[in-house]
C-alpha positions in Angstrom: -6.6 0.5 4.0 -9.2 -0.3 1.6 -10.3 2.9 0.4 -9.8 3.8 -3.2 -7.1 6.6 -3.9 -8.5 9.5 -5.7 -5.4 11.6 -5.7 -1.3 10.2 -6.5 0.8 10.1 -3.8 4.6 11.0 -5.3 7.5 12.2 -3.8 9.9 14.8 -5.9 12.8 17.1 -5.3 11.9 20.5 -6.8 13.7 21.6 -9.8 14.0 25.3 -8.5 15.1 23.4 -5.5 13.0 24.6 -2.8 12.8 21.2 -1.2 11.3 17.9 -1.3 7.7 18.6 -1.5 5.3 15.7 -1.1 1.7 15.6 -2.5 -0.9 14.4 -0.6 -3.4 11.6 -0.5 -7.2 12.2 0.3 -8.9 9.0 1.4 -12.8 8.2 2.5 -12.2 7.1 6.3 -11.4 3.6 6.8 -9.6 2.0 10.0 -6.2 0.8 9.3 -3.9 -1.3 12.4 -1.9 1.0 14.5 1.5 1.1 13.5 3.5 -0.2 16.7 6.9 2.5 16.7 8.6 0.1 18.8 9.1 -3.2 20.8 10.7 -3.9 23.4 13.7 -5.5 21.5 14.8 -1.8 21.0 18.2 -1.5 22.1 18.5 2.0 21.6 19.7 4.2 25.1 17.0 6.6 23.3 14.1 4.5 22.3 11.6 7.5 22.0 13.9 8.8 19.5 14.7 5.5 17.9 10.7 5.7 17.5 10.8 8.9 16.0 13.5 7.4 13.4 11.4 4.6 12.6 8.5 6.8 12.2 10.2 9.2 9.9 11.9 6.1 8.1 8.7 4.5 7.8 6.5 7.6 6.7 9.5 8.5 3.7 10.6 4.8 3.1 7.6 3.6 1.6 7.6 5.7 -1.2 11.5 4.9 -2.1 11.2 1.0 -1.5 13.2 -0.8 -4.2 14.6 2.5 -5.6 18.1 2.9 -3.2 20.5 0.2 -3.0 20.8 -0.9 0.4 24.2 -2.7 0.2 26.1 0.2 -1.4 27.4 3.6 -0.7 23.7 5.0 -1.5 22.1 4.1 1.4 25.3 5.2 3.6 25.0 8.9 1.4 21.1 9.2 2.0 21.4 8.9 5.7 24.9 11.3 6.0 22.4 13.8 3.9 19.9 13.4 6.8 21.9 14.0 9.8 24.0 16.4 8.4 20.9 18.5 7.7 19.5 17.6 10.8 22.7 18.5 12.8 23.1 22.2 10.8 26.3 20.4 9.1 25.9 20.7 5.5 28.7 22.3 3.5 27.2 24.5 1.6 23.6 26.0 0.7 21.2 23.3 0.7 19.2 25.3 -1.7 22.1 25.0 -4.2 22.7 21.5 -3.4 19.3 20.7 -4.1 19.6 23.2 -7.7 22.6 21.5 -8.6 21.7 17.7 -7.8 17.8 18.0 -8.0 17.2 17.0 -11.7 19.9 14.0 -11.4 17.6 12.6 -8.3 14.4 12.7 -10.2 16.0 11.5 -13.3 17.6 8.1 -11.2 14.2 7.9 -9.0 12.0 8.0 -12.2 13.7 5.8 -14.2 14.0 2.9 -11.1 10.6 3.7 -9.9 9.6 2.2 -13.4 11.6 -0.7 -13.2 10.2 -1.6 -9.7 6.5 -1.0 -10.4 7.1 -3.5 -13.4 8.5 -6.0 -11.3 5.9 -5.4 -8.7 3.1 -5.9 -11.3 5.0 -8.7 -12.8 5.2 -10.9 -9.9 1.4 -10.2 -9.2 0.5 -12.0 -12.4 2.6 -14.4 -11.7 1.3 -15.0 -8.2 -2.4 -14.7 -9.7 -1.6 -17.6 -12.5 -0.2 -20.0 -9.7 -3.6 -19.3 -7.5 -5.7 -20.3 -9.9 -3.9 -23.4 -11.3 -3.7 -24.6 -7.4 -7.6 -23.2 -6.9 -9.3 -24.4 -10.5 -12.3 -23.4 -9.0 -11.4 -19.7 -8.9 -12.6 -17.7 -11.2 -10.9 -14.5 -12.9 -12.8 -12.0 -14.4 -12.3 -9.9 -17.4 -11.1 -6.9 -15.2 -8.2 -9.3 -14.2 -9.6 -9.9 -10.6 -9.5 -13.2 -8.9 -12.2 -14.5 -7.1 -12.6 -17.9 -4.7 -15.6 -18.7 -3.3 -14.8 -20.6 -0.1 -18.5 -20.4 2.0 -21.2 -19.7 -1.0 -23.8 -17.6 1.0 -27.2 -17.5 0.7 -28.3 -14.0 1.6 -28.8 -10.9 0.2 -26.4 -9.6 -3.0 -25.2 -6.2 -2.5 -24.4 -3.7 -5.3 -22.1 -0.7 -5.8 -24.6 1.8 -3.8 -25.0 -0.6 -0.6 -23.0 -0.2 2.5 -21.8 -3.6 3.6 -20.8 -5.6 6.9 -17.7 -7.3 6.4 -14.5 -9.1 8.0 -11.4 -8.8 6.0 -7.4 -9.9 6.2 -5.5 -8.3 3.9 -2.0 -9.6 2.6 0.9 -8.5 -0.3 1.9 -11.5 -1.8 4.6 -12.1 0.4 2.4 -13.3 2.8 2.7 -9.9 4.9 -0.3 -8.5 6.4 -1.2 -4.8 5.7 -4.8 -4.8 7.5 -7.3 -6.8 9.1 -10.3 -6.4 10.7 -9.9 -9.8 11.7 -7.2 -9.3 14.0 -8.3 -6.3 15.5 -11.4 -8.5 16.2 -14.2 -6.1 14.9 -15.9 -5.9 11.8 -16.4 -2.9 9.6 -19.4 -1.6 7.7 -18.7 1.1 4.4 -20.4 2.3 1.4 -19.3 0.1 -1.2 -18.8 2.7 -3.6 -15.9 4.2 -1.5 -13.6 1.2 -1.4 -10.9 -0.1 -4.3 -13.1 -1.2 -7.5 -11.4 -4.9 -6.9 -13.6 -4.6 -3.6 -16.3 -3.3 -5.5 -16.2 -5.4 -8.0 -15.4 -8.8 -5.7 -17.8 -8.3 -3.2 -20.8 -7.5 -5.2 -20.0 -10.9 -6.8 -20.9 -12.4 -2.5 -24.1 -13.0 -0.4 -24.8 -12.6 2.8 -23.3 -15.6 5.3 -20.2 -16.3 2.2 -16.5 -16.1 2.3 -14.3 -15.5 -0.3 -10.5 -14.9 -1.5 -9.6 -12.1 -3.7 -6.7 -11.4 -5.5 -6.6 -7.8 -6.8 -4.1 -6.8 -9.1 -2.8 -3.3 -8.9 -4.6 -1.5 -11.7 -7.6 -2.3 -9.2 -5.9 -1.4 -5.7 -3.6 1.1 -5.6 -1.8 1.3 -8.9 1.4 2.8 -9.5 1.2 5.2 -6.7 0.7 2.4 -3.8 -0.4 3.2 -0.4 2.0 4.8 1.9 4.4 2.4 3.6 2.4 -0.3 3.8 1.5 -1.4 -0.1 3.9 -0.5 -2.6 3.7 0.5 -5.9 2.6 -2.1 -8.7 1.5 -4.3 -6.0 -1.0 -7.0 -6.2 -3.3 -7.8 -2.6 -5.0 -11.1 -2.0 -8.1 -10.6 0.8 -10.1 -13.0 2.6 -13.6 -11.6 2.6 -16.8 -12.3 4.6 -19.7 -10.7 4.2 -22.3 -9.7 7.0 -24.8 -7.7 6.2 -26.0 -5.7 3.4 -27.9 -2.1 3.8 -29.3 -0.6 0.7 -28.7 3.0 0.7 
């Protein structure tokens, strides 16, 4: 979940409406937490194709968080244009439907994914202001990042070209956790150079045997594009850090 995003994820209905066509993300290999499908508060007589409901809700949903009303009609029309699809129902060509109705969508997505990456980045200044007035200690850099030094360590200073040991626990603002090697109870080594620059940046700032919390706003996560369902758009990440070891490469 930490690597940096060399590509932007997007999803957009074709205006010579073939279909929704979704570009992908290429990442350096980092472990992320399993996604658990399910629980066993699942009610569904089907819960294997509950799962694959969530799975497809969660794999789509991320990308259109903030952008459909959920207490209107939209949500209600989304979901009767899935399983009418899905059941062979649709009135109609879908190719048409998608000619006729395709540059409306990405007009309406556009101009709300705007307004919700704004808000996004808006309440991550916010939240990085309050941090540091209840943390005076914390220091924020001219890049914008935040960094707390909680242990001060005395070993070994990596740099952009080291690989380093680290535990991390990474949260949105909201307190929600997206990652953590913490929980999964192992730690995880990487090149540096491969993870987002607020890493690179925040960590090269550590020694060996400290801890540290950084608060990384979006332009040095995962900008505008986000993360799939797990970070949005605009969206600023706080981390705990430790740091390990260093290897010089």
């Amino acid at each position: 979940m930490l690597v940096r995003l060399t590509t932007i994820t997007t999803v957009m209905l074709l205006s010579s409406a073939r279909a929704f066509t979704t570009f992908g993300v290429r990442r350096a290999a980092a472990p992320r937490a399993a996604a658990r499908l399910f629980s066993s508060e699942v009610t569904s007589p089907e819960p294997a194709m509950y799962a694959l409901g969530v799975n497809l809700a969660k794999q789509m949903g991320g990308q259109f968080r903030g952008m459909i009303d959920q207490d209107s009609a939209e949500m209600d029309a989304v979901c009767k244009g899935f399983e009418d699809t899905m059941k062979g129902q649709l009135v109609g060509d879908p190719a048409e439907i998608l000619a006729k109705y395709g540059p409306e969508i990405n007009k309406v997505l556009q101009e709300r994914s705007g307004r919700v990456v704004d808000k996004m980045k808006e309440d991550g200044a916010a939240f990085a202001k309050e941090f540091v007035n209840v943390n005076p200690e914390a220091v924020t850099t001219d890049s914008g990042l935040v960094y707390l030094s909680m242990t001060e360590g005395t070993g070994e200073q990596p740099t952009i070209s080291d690989t380093v040991e680290v535990h991390y626990h990474g949260q949105l603002i909201d307190g929600t956790v997206f990652d953590s090697s913490v929980q999964r109870g192992q730690t995880i080594s990487f090149p540096l150079s491969n993870v987002v620059k607020g890493w690179q940046e925040g960590v090269a700032m550590m020694k060996v045997g400290g801890k540290c919390t950084l608060v990384v706003p979006s332009d040095l996560a995962y900008g505008d594009a986000g993360s799939g369902d797990t970070i949005p758009p605009g969206a600023t990440l706080k981390f705990e850090v430790e740091l390990f070891k260093v290897e010089s490469s």
